[in-house]
C-alpha positions as a LaTeX table, in Angstrom:
\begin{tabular}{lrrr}
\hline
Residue & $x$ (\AA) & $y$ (\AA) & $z$ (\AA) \\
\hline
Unk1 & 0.00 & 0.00 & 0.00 \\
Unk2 & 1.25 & 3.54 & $-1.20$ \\
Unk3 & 1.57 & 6.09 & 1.20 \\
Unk4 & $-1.31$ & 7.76 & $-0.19$ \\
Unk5 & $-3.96$ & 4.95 & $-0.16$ \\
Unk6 & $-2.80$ & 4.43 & 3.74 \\
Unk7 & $-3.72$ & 7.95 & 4.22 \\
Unk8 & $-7.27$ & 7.50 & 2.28 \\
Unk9 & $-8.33$ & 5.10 & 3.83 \\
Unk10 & $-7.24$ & 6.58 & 7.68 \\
Unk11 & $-9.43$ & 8.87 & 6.14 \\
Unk12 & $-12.19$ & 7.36 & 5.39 \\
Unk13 & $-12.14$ & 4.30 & 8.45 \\
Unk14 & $-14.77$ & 4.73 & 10.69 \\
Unk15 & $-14.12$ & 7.35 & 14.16 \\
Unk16 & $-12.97$ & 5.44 & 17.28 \\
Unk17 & $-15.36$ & 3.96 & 19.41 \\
Unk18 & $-15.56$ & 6.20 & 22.31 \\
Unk19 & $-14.42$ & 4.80 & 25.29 \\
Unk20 & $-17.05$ & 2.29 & 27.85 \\
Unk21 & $-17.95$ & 3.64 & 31.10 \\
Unk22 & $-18.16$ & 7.61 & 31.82 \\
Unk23 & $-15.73$ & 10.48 & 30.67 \\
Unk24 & $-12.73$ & 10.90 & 32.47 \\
Unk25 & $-12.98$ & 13.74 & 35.02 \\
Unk26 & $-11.09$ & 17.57 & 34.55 \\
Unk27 & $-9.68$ & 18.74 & 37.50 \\
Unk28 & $-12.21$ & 21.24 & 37.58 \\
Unk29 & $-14.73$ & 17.98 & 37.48 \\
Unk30 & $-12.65$ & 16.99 & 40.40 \\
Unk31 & $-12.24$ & 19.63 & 43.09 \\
Unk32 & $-16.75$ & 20.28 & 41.93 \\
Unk33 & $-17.20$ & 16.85 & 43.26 \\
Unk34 & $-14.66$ & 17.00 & 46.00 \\
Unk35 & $-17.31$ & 20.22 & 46.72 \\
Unk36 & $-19.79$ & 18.40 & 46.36 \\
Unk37 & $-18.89$ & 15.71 & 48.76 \\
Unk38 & $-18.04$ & 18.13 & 51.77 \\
Unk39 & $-21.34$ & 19.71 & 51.82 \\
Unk40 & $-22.94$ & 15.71 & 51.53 \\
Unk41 & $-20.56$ & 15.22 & 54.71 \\
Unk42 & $-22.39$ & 18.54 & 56.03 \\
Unk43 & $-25.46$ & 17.17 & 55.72 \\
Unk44 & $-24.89$ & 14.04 & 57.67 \\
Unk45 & $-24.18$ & 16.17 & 60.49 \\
Unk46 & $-27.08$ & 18.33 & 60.35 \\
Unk47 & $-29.38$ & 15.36 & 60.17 \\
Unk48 & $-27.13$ & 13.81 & 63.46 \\
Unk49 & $-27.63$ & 17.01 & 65.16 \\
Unk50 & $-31.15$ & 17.19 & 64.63 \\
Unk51 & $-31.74$ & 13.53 & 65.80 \\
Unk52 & $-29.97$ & 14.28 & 68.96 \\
Unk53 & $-31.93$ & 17.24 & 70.10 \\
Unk54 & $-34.35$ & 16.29 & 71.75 \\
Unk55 & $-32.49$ & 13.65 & 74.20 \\
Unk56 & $-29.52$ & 16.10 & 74.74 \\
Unk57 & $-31.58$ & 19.20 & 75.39 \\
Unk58 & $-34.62$ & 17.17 & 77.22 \\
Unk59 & $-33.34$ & 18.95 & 80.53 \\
Unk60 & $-34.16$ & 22.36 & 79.30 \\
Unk61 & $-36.97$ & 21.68 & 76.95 \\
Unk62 & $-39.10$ & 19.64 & 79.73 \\
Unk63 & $-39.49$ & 22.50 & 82.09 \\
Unk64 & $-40.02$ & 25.03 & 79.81 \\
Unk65 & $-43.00$ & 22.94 & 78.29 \\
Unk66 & $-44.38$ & 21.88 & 81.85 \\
Unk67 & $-43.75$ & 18.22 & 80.90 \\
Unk68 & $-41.36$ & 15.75 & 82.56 \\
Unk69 & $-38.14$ & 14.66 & 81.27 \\
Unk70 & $-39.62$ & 10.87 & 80.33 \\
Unk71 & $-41.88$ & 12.19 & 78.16 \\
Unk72 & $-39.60$ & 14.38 & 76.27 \\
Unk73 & $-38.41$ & 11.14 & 75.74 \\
Unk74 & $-41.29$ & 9.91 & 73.60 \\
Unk75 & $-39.69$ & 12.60 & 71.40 \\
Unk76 & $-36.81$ & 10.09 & 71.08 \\
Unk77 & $-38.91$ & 6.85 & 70.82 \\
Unk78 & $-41.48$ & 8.68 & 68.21 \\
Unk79 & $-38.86$ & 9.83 & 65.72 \\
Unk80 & $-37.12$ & 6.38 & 65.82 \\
Unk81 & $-40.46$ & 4.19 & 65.13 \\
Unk82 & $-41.19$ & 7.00 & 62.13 \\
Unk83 & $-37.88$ & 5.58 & 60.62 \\
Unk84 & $-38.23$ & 2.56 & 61.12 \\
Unk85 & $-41.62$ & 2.16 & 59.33 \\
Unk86 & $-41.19$ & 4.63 & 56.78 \\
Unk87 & $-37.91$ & 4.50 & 55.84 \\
Unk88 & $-38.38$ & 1.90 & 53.07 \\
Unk89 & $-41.64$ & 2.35 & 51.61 \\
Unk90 & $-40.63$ & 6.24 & 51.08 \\
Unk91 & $-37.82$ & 5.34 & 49.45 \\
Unk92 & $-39.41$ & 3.39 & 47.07 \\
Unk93 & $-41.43$ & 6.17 & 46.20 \\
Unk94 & $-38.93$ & 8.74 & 45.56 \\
Unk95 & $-36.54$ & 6.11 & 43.90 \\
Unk96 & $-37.17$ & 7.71 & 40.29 \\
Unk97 & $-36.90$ & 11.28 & 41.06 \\
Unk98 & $-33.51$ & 12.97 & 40.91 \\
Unk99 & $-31.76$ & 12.74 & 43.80 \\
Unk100 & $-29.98$ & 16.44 & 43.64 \\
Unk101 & $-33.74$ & 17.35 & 44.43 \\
Unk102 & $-34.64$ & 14.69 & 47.01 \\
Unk103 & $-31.98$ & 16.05 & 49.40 \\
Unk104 & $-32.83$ & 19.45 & 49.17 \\
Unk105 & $-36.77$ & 18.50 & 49.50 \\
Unk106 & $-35.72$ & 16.04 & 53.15 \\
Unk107 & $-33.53$ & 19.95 & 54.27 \\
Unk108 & $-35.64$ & 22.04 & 53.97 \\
Unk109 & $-38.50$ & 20.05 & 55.63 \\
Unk110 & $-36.09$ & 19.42 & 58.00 \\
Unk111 & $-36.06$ & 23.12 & 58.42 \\
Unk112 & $-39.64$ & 23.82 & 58.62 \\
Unk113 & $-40.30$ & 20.97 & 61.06 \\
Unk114 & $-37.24$ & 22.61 & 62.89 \\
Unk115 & $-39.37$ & 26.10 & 63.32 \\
Unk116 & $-42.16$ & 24.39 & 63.98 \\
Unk117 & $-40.55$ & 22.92 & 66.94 \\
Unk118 & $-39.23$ & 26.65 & 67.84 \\
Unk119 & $-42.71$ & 27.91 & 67.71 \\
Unk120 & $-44.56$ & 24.85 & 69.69 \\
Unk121 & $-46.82$ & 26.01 & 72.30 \\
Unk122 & $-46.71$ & 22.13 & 74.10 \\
Unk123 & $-45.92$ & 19.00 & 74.18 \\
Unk124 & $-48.24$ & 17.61 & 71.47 \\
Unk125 & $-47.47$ & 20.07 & 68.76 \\
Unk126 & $-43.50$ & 19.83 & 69.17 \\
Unk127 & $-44.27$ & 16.05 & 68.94 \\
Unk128 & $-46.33$ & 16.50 & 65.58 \\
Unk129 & $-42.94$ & 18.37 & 64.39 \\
Unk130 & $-40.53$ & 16.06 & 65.53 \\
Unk131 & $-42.68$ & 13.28 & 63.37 \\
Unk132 & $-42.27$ & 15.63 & 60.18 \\
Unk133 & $-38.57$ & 15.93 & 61.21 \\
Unk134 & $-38.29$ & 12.14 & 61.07 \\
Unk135 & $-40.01$ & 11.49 & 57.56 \\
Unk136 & $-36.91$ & 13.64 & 56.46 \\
Unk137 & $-34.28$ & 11.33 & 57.68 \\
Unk138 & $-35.82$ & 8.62 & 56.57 \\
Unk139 & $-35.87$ & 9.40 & 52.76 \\
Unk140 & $-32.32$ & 11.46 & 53.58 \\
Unk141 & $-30.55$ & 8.25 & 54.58 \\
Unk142 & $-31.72$ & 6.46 & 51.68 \\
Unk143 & $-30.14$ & 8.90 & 49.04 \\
Unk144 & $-27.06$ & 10.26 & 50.55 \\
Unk145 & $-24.57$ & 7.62 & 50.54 \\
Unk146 & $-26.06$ & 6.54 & 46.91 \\
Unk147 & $-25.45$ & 10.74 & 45.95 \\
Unk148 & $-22.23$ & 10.44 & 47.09 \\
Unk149 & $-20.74$ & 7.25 & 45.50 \\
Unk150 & $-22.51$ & 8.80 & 41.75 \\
Unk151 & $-19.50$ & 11.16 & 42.14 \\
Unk152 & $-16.17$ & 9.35 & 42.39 \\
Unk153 & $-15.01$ & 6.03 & 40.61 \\
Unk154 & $-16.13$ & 2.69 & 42.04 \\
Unk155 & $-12.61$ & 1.71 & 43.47 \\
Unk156 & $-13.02$ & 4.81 & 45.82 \\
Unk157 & $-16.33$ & 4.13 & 47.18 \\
Unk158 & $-15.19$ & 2.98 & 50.52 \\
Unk159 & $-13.09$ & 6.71 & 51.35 \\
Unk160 & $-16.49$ & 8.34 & 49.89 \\
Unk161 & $-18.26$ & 6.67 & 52.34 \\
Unk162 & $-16.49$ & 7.38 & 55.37 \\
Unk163 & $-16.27$ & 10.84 & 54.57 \\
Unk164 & $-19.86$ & 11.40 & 53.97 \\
Unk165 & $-20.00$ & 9.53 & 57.51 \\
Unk166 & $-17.43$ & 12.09 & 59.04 \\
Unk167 & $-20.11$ & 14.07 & 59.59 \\
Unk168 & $-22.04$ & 11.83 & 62.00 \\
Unk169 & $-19.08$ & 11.63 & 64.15 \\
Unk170 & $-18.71$ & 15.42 & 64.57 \\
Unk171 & $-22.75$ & 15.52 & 65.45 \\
Unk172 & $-22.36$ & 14.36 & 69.00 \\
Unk173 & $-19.24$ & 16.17 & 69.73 \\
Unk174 & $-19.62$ & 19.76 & 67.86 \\
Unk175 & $-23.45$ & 19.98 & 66.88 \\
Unk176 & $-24.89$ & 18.62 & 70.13 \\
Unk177 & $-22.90$ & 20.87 & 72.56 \\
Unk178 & $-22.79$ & 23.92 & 70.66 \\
Unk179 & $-27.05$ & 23.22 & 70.79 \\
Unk180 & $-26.66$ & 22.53 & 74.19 \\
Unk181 & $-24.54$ & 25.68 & 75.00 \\
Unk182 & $-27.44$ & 28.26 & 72.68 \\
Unk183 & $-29.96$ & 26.41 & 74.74 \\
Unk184 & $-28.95$ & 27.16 & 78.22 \\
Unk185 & $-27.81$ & 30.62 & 77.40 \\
Unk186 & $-30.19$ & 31.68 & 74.90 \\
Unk187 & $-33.07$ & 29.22 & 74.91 \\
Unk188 & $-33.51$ & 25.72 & 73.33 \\
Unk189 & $-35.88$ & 27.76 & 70.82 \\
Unk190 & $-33.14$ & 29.25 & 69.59 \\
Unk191 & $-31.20$ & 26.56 & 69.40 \\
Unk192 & $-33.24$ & 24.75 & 67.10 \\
Unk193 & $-33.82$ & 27.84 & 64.52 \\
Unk194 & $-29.61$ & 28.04 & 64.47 \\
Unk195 & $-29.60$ & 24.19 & 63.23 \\
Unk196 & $-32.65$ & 25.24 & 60.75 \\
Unk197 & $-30.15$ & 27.65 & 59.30 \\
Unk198 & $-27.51$ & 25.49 & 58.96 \\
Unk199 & $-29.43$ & 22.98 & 56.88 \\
Unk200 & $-30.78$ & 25.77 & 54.87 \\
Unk201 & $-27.12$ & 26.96 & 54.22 \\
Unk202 & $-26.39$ & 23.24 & 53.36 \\
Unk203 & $-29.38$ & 22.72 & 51.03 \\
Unk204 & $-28.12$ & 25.66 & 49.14 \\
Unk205 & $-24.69$ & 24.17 & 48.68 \\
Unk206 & $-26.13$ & 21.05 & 47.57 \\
Unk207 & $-27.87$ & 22.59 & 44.95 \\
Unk208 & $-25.36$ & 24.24 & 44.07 \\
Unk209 & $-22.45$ & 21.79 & 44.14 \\
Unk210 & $-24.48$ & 18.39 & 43.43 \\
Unk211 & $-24.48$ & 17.73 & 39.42 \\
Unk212 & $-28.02$ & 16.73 & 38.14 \\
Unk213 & $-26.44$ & 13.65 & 36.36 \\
Unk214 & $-23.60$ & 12.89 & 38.31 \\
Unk215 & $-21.26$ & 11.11 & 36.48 \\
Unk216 & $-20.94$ & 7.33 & 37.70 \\
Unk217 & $-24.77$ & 7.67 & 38.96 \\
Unk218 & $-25.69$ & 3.95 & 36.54 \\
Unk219 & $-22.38$ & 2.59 & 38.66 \\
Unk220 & $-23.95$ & 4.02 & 41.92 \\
Unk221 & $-27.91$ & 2.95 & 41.77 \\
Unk222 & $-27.14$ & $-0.88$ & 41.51 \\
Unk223 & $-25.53$ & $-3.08$ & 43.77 \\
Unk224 & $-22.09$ & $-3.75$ & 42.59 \\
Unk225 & $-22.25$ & $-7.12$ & 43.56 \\
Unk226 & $-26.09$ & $-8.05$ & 43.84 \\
Unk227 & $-27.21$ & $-11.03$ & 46.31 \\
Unk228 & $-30.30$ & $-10.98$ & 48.43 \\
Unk229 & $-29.14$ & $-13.70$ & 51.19 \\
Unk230 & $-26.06$ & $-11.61$ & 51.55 \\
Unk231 & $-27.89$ & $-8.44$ & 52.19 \\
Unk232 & $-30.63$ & $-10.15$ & 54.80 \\
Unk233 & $-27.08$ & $-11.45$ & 56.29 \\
Unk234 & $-26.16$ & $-8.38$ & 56.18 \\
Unk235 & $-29.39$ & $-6.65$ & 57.98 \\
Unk236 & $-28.87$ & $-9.46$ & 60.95 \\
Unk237 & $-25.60$ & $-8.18$ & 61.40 \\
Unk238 & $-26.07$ & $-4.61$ & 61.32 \\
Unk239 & $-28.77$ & $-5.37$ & 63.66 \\
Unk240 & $-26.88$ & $-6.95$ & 66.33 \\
Unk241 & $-24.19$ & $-4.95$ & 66.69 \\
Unk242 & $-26.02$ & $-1.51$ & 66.71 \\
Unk243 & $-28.01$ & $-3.44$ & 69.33 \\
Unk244 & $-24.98$ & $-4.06$ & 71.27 \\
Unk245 & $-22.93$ & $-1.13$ & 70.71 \\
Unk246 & $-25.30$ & 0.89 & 71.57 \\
Unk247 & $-26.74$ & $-0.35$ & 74.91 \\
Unk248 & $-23.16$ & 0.28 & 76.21 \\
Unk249 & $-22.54$ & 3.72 & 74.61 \\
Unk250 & $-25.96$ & 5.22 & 75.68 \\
Unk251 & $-25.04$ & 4.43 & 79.53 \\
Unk252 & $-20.88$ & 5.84 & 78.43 \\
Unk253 & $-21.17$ & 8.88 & 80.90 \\
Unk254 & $-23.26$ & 6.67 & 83.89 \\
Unk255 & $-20.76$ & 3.85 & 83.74 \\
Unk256 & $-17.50$ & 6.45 & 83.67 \\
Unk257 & $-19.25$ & 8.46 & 86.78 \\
Unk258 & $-20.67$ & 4.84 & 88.63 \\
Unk259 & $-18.52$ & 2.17 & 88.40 \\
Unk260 & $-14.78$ & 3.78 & 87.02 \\
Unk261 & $-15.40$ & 6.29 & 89.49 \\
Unk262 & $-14.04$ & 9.07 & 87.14 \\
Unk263 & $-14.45$ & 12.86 & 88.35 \\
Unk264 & $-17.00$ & 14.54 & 86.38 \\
Unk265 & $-14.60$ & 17.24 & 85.37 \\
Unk266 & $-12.55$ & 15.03 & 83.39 \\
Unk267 & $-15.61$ & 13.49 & 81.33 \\
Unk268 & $-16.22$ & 15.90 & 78.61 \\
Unk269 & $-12.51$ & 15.71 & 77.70 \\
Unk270 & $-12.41$ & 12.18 & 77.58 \\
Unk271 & $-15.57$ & 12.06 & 75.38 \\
Unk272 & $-14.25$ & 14.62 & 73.23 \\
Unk273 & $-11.03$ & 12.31 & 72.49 \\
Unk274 & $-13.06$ & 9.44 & 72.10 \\
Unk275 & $-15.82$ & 11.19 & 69.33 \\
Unk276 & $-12.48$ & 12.42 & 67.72 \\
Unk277 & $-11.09$ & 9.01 & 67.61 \\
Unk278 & $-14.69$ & 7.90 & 65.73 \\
Unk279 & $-13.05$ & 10.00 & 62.55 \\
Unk280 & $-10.22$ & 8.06 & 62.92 \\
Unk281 & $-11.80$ & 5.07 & 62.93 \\
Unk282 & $-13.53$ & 6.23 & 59.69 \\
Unk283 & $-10.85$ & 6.77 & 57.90 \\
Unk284 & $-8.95$ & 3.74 & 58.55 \\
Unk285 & $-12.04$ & 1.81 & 57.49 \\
Unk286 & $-12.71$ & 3.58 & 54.24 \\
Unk287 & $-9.14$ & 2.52 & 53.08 \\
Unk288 & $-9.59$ & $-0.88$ & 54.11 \\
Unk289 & $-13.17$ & $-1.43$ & 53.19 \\
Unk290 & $-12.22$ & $-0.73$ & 49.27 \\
Unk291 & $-9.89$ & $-3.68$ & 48.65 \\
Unk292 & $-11.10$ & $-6.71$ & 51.36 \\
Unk293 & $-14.79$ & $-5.13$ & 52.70 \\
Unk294 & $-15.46$ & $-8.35$ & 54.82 \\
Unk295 & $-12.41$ & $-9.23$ & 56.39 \\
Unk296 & $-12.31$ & $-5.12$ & 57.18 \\
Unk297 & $-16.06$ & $-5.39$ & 58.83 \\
Unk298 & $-14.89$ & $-9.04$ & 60.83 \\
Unk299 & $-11.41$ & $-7.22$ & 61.88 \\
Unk300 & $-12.91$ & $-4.09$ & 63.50 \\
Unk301 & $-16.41$ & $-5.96$ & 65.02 \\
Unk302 & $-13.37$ & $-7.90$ & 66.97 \\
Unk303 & $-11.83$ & $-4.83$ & 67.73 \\
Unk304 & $-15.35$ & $-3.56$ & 68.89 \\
Unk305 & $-16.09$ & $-7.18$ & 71.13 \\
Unk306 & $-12.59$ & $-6.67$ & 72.64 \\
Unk307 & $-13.08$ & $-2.97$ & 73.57 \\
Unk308 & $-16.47$ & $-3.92$ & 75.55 \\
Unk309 & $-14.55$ & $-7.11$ & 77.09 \\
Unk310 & $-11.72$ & $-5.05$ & 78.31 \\
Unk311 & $-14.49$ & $-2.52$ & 79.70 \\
Unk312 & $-16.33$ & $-5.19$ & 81.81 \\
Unk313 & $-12.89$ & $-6.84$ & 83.01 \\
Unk314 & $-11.44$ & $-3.35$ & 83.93 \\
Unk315 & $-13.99$ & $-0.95$ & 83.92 \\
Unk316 & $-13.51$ & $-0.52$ & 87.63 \\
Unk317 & $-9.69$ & 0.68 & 86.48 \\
Unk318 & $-9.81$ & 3.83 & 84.94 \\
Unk319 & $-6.58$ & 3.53 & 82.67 \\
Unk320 & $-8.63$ & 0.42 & 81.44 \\
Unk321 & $-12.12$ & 1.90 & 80.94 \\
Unk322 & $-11.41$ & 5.28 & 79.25 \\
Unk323 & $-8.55$ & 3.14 & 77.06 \\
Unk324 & $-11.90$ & 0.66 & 76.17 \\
Unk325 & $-14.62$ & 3.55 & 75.15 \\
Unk326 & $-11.25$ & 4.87 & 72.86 \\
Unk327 & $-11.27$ & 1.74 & 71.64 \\
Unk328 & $-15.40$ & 1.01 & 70.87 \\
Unk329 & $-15.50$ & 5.07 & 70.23 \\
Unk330 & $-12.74$ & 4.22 & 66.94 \\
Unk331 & $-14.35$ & 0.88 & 66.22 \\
Unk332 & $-18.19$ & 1.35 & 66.28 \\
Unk333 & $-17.64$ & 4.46 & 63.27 \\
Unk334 & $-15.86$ & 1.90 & 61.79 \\
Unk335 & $-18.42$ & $-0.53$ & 61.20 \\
Unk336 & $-20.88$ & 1.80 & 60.47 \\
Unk337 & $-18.40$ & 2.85 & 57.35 \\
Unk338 & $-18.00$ & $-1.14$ & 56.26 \\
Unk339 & $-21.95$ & $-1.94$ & 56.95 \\
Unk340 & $-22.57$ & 0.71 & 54.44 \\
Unk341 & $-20.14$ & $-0.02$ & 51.85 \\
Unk342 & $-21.41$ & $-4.11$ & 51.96 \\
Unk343 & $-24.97$ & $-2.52$ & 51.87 \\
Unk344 & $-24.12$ & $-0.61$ & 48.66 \\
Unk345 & $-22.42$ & $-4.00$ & 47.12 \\
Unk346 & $-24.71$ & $-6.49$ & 48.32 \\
Unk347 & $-27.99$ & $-4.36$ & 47.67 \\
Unk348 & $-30.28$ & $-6.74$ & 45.68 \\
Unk349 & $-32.16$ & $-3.30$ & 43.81 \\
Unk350 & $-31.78$ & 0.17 & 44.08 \\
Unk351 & $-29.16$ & 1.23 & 46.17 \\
Unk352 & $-31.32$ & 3.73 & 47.65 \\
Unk353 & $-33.87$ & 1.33 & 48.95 \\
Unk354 & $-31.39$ & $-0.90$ & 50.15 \\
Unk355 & $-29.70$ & 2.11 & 51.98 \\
Unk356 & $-32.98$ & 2.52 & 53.19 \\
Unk357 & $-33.63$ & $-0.63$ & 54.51 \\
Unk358 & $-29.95$ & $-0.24$ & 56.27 \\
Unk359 & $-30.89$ & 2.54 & 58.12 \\
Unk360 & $-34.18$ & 1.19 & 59.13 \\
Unk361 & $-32.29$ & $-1.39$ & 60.97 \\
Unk362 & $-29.91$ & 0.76 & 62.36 \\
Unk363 & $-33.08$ & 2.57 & 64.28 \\
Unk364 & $-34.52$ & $-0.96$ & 65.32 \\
Unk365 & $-30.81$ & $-2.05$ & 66.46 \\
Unk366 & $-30.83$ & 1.28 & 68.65 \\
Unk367 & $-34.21$ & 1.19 & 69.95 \\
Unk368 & $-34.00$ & $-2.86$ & 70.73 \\
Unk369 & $-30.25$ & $-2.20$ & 72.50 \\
Unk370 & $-31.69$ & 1.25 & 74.70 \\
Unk371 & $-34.74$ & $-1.00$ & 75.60 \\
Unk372 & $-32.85$ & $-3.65$ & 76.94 \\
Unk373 & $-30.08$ & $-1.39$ & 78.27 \\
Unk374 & $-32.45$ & 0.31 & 80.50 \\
Unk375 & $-33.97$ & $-3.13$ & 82.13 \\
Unk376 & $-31.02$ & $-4.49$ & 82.30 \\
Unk377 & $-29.46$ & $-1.22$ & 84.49 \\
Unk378 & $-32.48$ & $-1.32$ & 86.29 \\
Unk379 & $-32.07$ & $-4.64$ & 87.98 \\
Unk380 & $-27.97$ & $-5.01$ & 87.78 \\
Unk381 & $-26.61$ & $-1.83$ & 87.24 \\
Unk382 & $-24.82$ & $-0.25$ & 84.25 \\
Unk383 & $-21.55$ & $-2.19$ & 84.99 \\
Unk384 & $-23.66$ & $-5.36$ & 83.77 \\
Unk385 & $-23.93$ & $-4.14$ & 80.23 \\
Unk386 & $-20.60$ & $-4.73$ & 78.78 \\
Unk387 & $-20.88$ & $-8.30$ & 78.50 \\
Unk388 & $-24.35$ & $-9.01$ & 76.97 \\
Unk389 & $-23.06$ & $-6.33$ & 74.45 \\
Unk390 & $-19.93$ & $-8.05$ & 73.78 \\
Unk391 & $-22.43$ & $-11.16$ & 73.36 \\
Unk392 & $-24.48$ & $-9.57$ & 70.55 \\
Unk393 & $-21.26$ & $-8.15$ & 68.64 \\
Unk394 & $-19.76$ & $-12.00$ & 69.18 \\
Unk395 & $-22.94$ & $-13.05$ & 66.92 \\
Unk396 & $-22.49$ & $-10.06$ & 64.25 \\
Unk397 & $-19.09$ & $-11.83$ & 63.43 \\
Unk398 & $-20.31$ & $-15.16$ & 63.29 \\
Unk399 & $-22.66$ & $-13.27$ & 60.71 \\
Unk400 & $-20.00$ & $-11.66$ & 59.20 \\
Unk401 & $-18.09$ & $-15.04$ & 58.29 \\
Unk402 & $-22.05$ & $-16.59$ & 56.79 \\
Unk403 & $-21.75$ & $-13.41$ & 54.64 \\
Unk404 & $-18.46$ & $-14.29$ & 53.45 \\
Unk405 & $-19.79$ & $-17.84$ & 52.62 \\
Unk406 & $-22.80$ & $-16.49$ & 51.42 \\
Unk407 & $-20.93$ & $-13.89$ & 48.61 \\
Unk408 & $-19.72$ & $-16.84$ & 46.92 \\
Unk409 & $-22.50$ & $-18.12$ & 45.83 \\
Unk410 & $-24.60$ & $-17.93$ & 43.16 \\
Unk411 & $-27.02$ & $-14.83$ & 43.43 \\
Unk412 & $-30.78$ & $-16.12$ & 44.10 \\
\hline
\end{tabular}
């Protein structure tokens, strides 16, 4: 072939076939979606923040309201069964609208129901808002993590996660004392209009930052490895060690005071360090979680059993006992970062229902392990609740190692 015939027919061949899977990001593309992500991670914390109102300002909000602190508790208990019923069933019927404006819709009513608990007059219409709050998080929790994981490539899904999650660790330790602090000098009314602005702030970000077709959205709105015995596994799991974690981490501050014996002044410092340590914990998981997900979820629920064992060998010791709630205050994060990385793989549909169903079980897990919690200190004490807990994470690792067997088989 002459020279000229190869360049006639270059010319005339048919254009490259462009290239599978979406366009390679600029760096502009980048540092939007590294935007993006930041005001997601935002967002987590303004939905942790409201969540935790009511419990951590229950002190200030029951006398003002001429109620008693137990029934500003049903505010608790209310908001929890919303999510639990709700959560799937509304994300199945927002599953086809895009999810740039399903998070703005679950902030701002988060911010109405927010004034509408500034403005209640009693106990019954602060409840009503608290409800409205609650049908928020539980469409929020189905689309964020699924929003997040549309931006970035597939091999960095488990980092995406745990930032998004960074957010829910800074919620007990910045959101609910800074409430806590407007409340007692200014008035919990107050308080809750200042977290109403935040999440308006936030939904404006979102809007703003959040592309309308994000670019690995078809990667993120399937399971990447789709198997429905996997992801029941996977609920069983999630729902055992929430249960157990968190019947030992509600009573934290009783068991430091009643059976470490630890001065009260050194409490809030120690917390502090140990919600700090949570982002740790994140972190190390979201590296881990990308290249071996199970063996990362086994590794830090035995980290987690081994905190709470060390807590109810030594918790009289206080070297011992603040050293274990570093160590469950590092792990539980942790396993919140690989439950929702395996519930993103494993998810048998959507990704958003499945997230959905996650969270639902998450808010059973918590409710089941306070129930208990509080019978349990009731007759024995909070220095009994270590080892039951320790129990119920023992189980969620036997479940972890059925999941692993349960991965390798052939999708039903």
């Amino acid at each position: 072939m002459t020279t000229d015939e190869g360049a006639s027919a270059e010319a005339t061949a048919a254009p490259p076939a462009p290239p599978d899977g979406p366009p390679t990001p600029t760096a502009a593309d980048r540092r939007r979606a590294t935007a993006a992500l930041a005001a997601l991670s935002l967002s987590t914390f303004c939905f942790l923040t409201i969540e935790l109102l009511p419990g951590g300002l229950m002190t200030v909000i029951a006398p003002a309201l001429g109620t008693s602190v137990g029934r500003i508790g049903l505010l608790v208990s209310g908001y929890a069964a919303v999510v639990v019923i709700a959560s799937v069933p509304l994300a199945q019927a927002v599953r086809r609208l895009p999810r740039r404006q399903v998070l703005v819709a679950t902030l701002a009513l988060v911010v109405l129901a927010n004034v509408a608990s500034a403005l209640a007059t009693g106990f019954a219409t602060l409840f009503a808002a608290r409800l409205v709050a609650a049908l928020g998080h539980s469409v929020f929790w189905a689309v964020v993590f699924p929003s997040a994981t549309a931006l970035f490539d597939q091999a960095e899904r488990g980092r995406v996660v745990a930032r998004v999650s960074f957010g829910t660790a800074l919620g007990p330790i910045v959101g609910l004392p800074v409430a806590l602090w407007v409340a007692q000098h200014v008035g919990w009314r107050v308080a809750f209009v200042v977290v109403a602005v935040l999440c308006a702030s936030v939904a404006v970000a979102i809007w703003a930052l959040l592309p309308a077709r994000p670019p690995h959205a078809a990667e993120a709105d399937r399971g990447t490895q789709p198997n429905r015995a996997a992801f029941a596994a996977l609920l069983v799991v999630t729902f055992l060690v929430v249960a157990g974690a968190i019947s030992t981490f509600t009573y934290t501050t009783a068991y430091l005071l009643e059976v470490t014996g630890l001065d009260r002044d050194v409490l809030s410092p120690v917390l502090v360090v140990v919600g700090l340590g949570g982002l740790a914990g994140m972190a190390l998981a979201g590296r881990a979680v990308d290249d071996h997900p199970l063996a990362a979820q086994a590794g830090w629920l035995v980290v987690l059993g081994g905190g709470l064992v060390a807590l109810a060998v030594g918790g009289t010791h206080a070297v011992v006992a603040v050293g274990a709630v570093a160590v469950l205050g590092i792990a539980f994060p942790a396993v919140n970062v690989t439950v929702q990385y395996l519930t993103m793989r494993f998810a048998p549909g959507g990704t958003d229902v499945a997230s959905a169903a996650s969270s639902a079980t998450f808010n059973l897990g918590t409710a089941a392990g306070t129930f208990a919690a509080g019978l349990l200190v009731d007759r024995a004490g909070t220095g009994a609740l270590p080892w039951p807990a320790a129990a119920l994470v023992a189980l969620a690792v036997a479940g972890t190692l059925v999941l692993a067997r349960l991965q390798r088989r052939r999708p039903a």
